[in-house]
C-alpha positions as CSV (number, residue, x, y, z in Angstrom):
1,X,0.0,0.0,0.0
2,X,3.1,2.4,0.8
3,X,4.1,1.9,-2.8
4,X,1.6,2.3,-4.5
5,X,0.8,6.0,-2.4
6,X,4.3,6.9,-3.7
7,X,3.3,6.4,-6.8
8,X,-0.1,8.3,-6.8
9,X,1.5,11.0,-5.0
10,X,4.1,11.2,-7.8
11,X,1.2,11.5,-10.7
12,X,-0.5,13.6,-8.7
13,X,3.0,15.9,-8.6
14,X,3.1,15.6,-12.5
15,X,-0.1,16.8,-12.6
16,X,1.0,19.8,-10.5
17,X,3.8,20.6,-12.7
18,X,1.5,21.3,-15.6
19,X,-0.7,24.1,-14.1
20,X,0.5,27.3,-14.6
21,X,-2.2,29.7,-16.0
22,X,-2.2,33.3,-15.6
23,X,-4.7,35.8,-16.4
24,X,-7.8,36.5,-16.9
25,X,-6.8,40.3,-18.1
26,X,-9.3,42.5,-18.1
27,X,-11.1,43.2,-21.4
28,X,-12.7,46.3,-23.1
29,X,-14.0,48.0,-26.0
30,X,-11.6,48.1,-29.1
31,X,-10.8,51.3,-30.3
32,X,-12.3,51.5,-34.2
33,X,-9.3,52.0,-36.3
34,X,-8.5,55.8,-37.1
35,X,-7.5,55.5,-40.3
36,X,-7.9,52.7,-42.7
37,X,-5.2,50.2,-43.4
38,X,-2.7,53.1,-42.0
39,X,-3.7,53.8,-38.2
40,X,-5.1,51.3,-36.3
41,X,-7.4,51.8,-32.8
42,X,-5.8,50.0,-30.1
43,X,-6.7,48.2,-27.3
44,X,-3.9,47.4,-25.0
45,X,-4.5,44.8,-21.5
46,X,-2.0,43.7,-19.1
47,X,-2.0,40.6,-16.3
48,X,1.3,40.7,-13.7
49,X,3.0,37.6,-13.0
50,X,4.7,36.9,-9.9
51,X,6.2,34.4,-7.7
52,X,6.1,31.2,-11.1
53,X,8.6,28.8,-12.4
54,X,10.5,29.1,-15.5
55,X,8.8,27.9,-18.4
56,X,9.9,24.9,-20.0
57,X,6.7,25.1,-23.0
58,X,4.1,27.8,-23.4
59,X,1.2,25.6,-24.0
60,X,-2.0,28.0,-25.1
61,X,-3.0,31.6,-25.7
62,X,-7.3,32.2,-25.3
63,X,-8.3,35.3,-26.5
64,X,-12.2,35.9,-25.8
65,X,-14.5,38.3,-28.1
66,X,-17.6,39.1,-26.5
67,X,-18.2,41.0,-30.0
68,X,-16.7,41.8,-33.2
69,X,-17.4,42.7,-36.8
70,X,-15.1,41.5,-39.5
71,X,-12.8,39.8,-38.3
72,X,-10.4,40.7,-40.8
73,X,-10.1,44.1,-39.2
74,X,-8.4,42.8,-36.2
75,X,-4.7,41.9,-35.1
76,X,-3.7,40.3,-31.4
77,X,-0.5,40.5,-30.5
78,X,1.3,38.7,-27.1
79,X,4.1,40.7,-25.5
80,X,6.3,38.8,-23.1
81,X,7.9,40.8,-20.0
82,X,11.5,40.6,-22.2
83,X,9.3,42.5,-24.9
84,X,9.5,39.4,-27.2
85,X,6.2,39.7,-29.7
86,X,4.2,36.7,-31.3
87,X,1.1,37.0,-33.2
88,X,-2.1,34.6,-32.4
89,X,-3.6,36.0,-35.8
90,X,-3.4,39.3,-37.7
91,X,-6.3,40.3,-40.0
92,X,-7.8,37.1,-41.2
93,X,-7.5,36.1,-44.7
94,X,-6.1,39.6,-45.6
95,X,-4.2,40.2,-48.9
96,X,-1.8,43.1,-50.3
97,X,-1.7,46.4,-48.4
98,X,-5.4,47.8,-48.9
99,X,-6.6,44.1,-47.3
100,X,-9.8,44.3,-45.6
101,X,-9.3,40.3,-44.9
102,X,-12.7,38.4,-43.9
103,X,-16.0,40.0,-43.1
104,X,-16.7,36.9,-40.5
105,X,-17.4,38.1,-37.0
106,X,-15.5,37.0,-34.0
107,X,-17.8,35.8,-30.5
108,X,-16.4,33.3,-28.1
109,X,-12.9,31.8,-27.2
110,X,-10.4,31.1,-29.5
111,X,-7.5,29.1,-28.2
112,X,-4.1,29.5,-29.9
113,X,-1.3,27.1,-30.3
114,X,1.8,26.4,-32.4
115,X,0.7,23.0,-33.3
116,X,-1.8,20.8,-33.1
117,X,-5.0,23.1,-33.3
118,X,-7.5,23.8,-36.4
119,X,-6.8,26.3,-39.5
120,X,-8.0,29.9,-38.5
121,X,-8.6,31.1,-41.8
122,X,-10.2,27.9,-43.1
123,X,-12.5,28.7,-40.3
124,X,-13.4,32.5,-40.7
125,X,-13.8,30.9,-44.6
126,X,-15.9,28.0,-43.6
127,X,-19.0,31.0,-42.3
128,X,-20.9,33.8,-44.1
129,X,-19.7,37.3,-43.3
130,X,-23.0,37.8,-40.7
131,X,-21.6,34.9,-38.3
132,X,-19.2,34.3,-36.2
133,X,-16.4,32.0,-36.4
134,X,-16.2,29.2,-34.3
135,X,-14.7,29.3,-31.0
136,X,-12.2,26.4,-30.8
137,X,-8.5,25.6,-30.7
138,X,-7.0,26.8,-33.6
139,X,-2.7,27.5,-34.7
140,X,-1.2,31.0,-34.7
141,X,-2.8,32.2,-37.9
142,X,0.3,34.4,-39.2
143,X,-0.3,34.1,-42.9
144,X,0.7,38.2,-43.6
145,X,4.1,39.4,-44.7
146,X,6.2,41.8,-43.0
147,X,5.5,45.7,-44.5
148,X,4.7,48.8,-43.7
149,X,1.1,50.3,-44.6
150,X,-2.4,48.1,-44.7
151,X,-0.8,45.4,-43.0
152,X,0.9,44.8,-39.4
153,X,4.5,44.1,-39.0
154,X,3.8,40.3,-38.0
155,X,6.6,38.2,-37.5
156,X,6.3,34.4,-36.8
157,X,7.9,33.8,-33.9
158,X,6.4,30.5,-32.6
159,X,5.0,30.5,-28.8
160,X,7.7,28.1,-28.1
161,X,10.1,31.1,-28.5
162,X,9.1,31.8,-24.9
163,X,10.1,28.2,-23.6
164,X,13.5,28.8,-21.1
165,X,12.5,32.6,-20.1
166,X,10.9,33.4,-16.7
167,X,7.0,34.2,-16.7
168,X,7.3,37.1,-14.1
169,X,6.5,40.8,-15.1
170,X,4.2,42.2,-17.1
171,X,2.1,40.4,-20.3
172,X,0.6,42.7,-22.8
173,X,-2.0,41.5,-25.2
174,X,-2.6,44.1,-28.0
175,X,-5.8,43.9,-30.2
176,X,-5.5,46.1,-32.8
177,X,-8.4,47.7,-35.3
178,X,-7.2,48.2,-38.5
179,X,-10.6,49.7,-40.1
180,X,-12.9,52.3,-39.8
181,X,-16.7,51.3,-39.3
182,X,-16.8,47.7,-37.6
183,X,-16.0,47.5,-33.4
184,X,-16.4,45.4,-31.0
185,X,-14.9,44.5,-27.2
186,X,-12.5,42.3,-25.6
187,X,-13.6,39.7,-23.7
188,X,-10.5,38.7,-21.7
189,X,-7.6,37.0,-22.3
190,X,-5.3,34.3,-20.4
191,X,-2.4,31.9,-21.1
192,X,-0.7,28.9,-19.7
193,X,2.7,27.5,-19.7
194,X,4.2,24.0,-18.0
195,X,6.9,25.2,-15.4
196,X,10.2,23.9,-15.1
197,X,9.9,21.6,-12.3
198,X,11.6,22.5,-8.8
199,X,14.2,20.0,-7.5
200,X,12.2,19.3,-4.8
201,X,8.9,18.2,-6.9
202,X,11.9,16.2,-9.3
203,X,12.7,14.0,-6.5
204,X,9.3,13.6,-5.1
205,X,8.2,12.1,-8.5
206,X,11.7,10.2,-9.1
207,X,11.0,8.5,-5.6
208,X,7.4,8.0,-7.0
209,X,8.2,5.9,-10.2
210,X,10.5,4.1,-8.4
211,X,8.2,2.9,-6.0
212,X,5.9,2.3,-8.9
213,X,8.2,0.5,-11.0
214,X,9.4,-2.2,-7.9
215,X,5.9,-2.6,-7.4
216,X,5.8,-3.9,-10.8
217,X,8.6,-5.7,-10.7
218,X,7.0,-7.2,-7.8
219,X,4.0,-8.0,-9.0
């Protein structure tokens, strides 16, 4: 029976090691964009971290839209404390520097990830321009080139580029409007890394699957 609570105690440590979520930051209303394809409205929303473990992956980005009109008006940007940048998606389906992208409307949670998750902009494409497109885990959607007017700078700087840094400071998440005429508010936002485990959790689980593995040896 002392084994096999070793052993439960050590999943139950691994477990542990994978929570790390920070957030919610605060929402708002989205600044309409000023001028079009040129000078966007921006909406700009912090959360503090303090006190966490080193990342060793950063697993998920969720962005939530409690409304927005075309979609394709819209850029979110993550901003790590170092001032490192990635992009979960930048004007959806948007071509050439006058782009006005898709006319689909964003509502709900979209979860972002380097691999793994749907295809954005076969998504926005899969709806008419009055609905929304469907909340769901999809990959960074960073299909736009680097230039200057009509389009962000994007770069595509996977969410692994965080993995190794610390998580403490201050996130930024900036949703930009790129177009005059369709708004809409932010939600909230959140994110979630696994930590590097402490050396102290390490040996725990070591002593854990050792117990587990004479048990089986055992048996």
């Amino acid at each position: 029976m002392r084994r096999l609570s070793f052993a439960i105690l050590g999943a139950g440590l691994t477990a542990s090691a994978f929570a790390q979520t920070f957030g919610p930051g605060a929402g708002g209303a989205i600044p309409d964009g000023i001028l079009t394809n040129a000078t966007p409205g921006v909406l700009s929303t912090t959360i503090n971290v303090a006190g966490a473990a080193n990342i060793a992956s950063f697993d998920w980005l969720d962005v939530t839209f409690t409304s927005h009109t075309f979609a394709g008006d819209i850029e979110v940007e993550l901003v790590s404390p170092g001032g490192v940048m990635t992009h979960a998606f930048a004007r959806v389906r948007g071509t050439g520097s006058t782009t006005f992208g898709d006319s689909s409307d964003l509502v709900g949670t979209y979860r972002f990830v380097d691999s793994g998750g749907g295809d954005f902009n076969a998504a926005a494409a899969a709806v008419d321009g009055l609905t929304p497109i469907a909340p769901g885990t999809y990959n960074r959607s960073t299909t736009l080139p680097d230039q200057v007017g009509g389009l962000p700078l994007i770069n595509n700087n996977p969410f692994s580029i965080y993995n190794g840094t610390s998580p403490n400071g201050v996130w930024t998440l900036n949703v930009r409007d790129w177009a005059q005429f369709d708004t809409g508010t932010l939600g909230g936002w959140r994110f979630s890394t696994t930590p590097v485990p402490e050396p102290g959790t390490m040996a725990v689980l070591g002593l854990g699957a050792l117990a587990l593995l004479r048990r089986r040896r055992k048996a």
